[in-house]
ZAMARGU-4260 file (C-alpha; in steps of 0.2 Angstrom, whole numbers, plus 5000, padded with zeros to 4 digits):
<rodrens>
0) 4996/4964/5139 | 5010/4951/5141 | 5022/4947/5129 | 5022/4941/5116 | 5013/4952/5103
5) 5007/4945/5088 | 5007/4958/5074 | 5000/4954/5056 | 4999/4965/5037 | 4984/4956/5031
10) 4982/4958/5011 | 4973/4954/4997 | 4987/4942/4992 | 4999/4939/5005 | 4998/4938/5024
15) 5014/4943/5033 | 5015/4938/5052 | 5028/4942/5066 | 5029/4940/5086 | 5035/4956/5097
20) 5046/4947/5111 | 5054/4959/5120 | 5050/4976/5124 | 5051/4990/5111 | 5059/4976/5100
25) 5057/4972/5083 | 5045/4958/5074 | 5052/4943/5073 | 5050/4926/5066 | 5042/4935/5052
30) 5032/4925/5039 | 5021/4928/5023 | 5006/4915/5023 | 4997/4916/5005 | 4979/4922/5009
35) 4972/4910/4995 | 4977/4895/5002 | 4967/4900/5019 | 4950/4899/5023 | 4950/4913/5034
40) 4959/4926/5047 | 4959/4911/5061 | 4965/4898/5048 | 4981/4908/5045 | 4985/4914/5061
45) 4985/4896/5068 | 4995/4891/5053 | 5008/4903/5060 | 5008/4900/5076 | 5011/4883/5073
50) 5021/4882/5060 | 5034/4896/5062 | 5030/4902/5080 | 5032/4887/5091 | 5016/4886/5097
55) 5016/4900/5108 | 5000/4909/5114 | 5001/4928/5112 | 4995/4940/5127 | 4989/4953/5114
60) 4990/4955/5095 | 4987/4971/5081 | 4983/4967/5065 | 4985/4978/5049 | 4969/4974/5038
65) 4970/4978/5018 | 4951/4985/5021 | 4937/4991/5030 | 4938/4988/5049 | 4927/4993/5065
70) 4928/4988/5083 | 4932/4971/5082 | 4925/4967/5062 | 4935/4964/5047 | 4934/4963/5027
75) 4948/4964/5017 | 4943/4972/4999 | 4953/4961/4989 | 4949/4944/4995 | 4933/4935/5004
80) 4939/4935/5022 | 4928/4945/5034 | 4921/4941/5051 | 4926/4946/5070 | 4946/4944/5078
85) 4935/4937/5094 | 4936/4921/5086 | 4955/4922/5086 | 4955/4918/5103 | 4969/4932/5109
90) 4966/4940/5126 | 4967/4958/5118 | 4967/4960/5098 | 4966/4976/5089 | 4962/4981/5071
95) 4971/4993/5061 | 4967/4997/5042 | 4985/4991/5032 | 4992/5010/5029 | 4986/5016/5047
100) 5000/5004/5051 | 5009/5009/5037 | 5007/5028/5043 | 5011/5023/5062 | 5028/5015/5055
105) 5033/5031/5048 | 5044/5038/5063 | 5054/5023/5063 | 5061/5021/5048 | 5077/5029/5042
110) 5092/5026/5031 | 5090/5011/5017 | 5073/5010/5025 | 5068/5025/5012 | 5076/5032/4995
115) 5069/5050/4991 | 5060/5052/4975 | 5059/5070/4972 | 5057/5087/4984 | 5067/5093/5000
120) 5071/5082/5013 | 5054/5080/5024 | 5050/5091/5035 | 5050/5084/5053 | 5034/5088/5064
125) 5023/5091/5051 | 5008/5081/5045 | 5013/5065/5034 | 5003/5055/5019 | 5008/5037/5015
130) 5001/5028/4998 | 5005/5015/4988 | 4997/5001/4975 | 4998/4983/4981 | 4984/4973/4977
135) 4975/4988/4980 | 4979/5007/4983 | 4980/5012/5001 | 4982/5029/5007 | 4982/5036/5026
140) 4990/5052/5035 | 4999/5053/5050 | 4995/5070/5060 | 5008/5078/5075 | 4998/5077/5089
145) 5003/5083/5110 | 5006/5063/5112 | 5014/5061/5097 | 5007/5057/5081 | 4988/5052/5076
150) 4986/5042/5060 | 4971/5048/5049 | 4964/5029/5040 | 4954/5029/5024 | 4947/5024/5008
155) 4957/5037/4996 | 4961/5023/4983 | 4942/5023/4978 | 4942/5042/4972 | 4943/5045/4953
160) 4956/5041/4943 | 4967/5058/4940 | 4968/5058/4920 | 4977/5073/4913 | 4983/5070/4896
165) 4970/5064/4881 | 4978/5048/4880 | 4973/5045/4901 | 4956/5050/4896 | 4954/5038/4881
170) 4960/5025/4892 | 4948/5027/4903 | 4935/5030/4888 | 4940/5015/4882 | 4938/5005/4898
175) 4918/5010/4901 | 4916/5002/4880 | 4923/4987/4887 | 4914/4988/4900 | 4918/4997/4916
180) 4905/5009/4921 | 4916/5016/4933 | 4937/5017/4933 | 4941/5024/4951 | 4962/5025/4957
185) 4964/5007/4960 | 4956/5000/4948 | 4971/5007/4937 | 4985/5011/4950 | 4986/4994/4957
190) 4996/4978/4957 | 4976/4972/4950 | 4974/4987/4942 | 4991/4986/4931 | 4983/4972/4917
195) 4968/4984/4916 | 4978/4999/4913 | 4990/4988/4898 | 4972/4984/4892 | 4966/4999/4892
200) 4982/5009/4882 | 4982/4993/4871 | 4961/4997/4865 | 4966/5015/4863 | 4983/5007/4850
205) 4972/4996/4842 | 4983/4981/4849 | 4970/4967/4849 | 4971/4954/4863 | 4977/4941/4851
210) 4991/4951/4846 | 5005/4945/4852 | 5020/4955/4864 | 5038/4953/4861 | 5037/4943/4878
215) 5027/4930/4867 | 5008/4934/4877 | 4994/4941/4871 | 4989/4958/4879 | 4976/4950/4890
220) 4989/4937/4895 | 5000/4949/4905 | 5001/4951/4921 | 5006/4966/4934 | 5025/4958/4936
225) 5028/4954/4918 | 5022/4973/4913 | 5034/4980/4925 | 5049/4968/4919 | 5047/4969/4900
230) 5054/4979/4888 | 5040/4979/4876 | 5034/4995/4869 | 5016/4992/4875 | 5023/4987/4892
235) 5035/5002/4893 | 5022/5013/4890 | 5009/5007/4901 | 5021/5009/4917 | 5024/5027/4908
240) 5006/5029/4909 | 5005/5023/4926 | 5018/5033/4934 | 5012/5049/4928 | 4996/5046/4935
245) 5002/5040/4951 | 5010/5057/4953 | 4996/5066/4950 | 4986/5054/4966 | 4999/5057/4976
250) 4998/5076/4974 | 4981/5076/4977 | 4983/5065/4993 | 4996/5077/4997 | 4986/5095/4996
255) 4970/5085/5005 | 4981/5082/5019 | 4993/5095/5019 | 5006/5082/5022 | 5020/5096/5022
260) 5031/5084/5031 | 5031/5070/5015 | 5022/5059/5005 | 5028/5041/5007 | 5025/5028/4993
265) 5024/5009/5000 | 5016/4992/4991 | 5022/4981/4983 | 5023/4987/4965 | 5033/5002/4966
270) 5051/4992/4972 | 5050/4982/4956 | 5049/4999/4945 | 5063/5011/4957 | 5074/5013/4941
275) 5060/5017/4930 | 5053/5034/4942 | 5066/5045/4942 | 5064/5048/4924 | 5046/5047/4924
280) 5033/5060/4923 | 5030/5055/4944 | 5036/5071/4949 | 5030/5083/4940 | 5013/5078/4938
285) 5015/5079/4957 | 5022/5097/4957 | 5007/5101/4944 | 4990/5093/4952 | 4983/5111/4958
290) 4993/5124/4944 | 4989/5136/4957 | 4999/5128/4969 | 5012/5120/4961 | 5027/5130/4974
295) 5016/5122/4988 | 5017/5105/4983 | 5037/5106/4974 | 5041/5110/4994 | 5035/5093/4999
300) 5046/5078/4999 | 5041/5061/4991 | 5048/5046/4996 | 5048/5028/4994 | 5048/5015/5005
305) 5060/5002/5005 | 5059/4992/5023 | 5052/4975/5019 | 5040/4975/5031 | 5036/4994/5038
310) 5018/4988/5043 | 5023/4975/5054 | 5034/4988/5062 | 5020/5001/5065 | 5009/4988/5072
315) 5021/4984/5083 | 5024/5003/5088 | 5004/5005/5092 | 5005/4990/5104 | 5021/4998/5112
320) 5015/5014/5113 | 4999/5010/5123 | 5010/4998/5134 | 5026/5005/5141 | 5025/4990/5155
325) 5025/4975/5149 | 5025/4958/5158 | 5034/4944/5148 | 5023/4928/5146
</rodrens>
């Protein structure tokens, strides 16, 4: 496969691009097309090449699907595209679900590319978990394998919702009388899922829609950025709300895997709340998911995931790792 490499983190909402020029290097040129204002897959990629790649022709590309993917098929979950990469037109093109990239990144990333959120430093050869909520929640593993590491893709973010407390369950009572037959993970834990859970918490307060936040919307108005940024007491507490049951996920994710050597936290929501974690319940809802194992999971590190674009990275790690030779185009 000749240089250059296309690699891609395909989302719900956005769709970051970047071209691999040079052996074991890093993306460059990277951009972030909005997947709205794109028919499909092929759409944007040519509006990338074109517009902020010079025109070149890649000799191979790996794209990071937010979704299903098989062979050489696509669908993301949170937004209509689906169909084949054959049509992209790229001598080789492989698919990755978005945190089996995100998994694969993991081993390159250091220093301000991280910030610990609780636990011992990870532990190094040991089998990894990375989730987070974007559009949607992603979760994947990453396993220690005689070649080096394996990633383990999935659809975790569809489990159940892990409500604890009586307030997480008259949420989620409150939710199927409004209409919801079925509140999974993402449906609450997720840049989507964000305005569901302020909903939600405002049923269960007997805060009507009408009624109006010290931001000057209505409950049904708000959105997953102005929830995280506002100071309102019904904003304030659905973040609250929203962190403590993202602990308890991530521990479960955790003793599924056995990711003794870390859970890592990407997407796009969690940067905007950093300052709000430490004293959140986070942490110990992680520590208590099993009771009976609550030393188990207070020995494994979580941490979040700073780099701007880690997927990008392991994208470009896959193609690198399967190709040590490389013939520049």
């Amino acid at each position: 496969m000749s240089l250059p490499w296309l690699v891609a983190d395909i989302g719900g909402t956005n769709a970051r691009f970047g071209l691999v020029t040079r052996p074991g290097g890093q993306p460059e040129a990277v951009a972030v097309l909005d997947v709205s204002q794109h028919l499909g897959l092929a759409d944007a990629v040519a509006a990338y090449l074109a517009d902020h790649a010079g025109g070149v022709r890649p000799g191979a590309a790996c794209l990071a699907i937010a979704g299903p993917v098989e062979d050489d098929r696509y669908r993301l979950t949170n937004a209509g595209w689906s169909g084949s990469v054959k049509e992209l037109g790229i001598p080789r093109t492989v698919l990755l679900n978005d945190f089996e990239a995100l998994a694969i990144s993991l081993p390159h990333l250091a220093g301000d590319d991280l910030v610990p959120l609780g636990g011992p430093p990870p532990a190094a050869g040991l089998t990894k978990a990375v989730l987070g909520p974007g559009t949607g929640l992603g979760v994947a593993g990453l396993v220690p394998v005689r070649e080096g590491w394996q990633p383990v893709p999935g659809e975790g973010g569809h489990v159940a919702v892990p409500v604890v407390t009586d307030l997480e369950m008259e949420i989620v009572r409150a939710l199927h009388a409004d209409g919801m037959p079925y509140v999974d993970a993402e449906h609450l834990l997720s840049g989507t899922g964000l305005p569901r859970l302020h909903r939600g918490l405002a049923l269960v307060r007997g805060v009507t829609a009408e009624a109006r936040t010290t931001s000057g919307l209505t409950a049904a108005q708000m959105t997953a950025a102005q929830i995280t940024s506002s100071d309102d007491p019904l904003c304030v507490e659905t973040v609250e709300v929203f962190l403590a049951l993202l602990g308890g996920f991530a521990g479960g994710v955790a003793l599924t895997l056995g990711a003794r050597g870390g859970v890592y936290l990407g997407g796009g929501v969690l940067p905007r709340l950093i300052s709000r974690i430490p004293g959140s319940a986070f942490r110990a809802r992680f520590e208590t998911t099993a009771p009976a194992l609550t030393e188990y999971a207070a020995g494994i590190a979580t941490v979040l995931i700073t780099a701007e674009q880690p997927a990008l990275t392991g994208a470009a790690a896959w193609l690198a790792q399967r190709n040590p030779d490389v013939e520049l185009a």
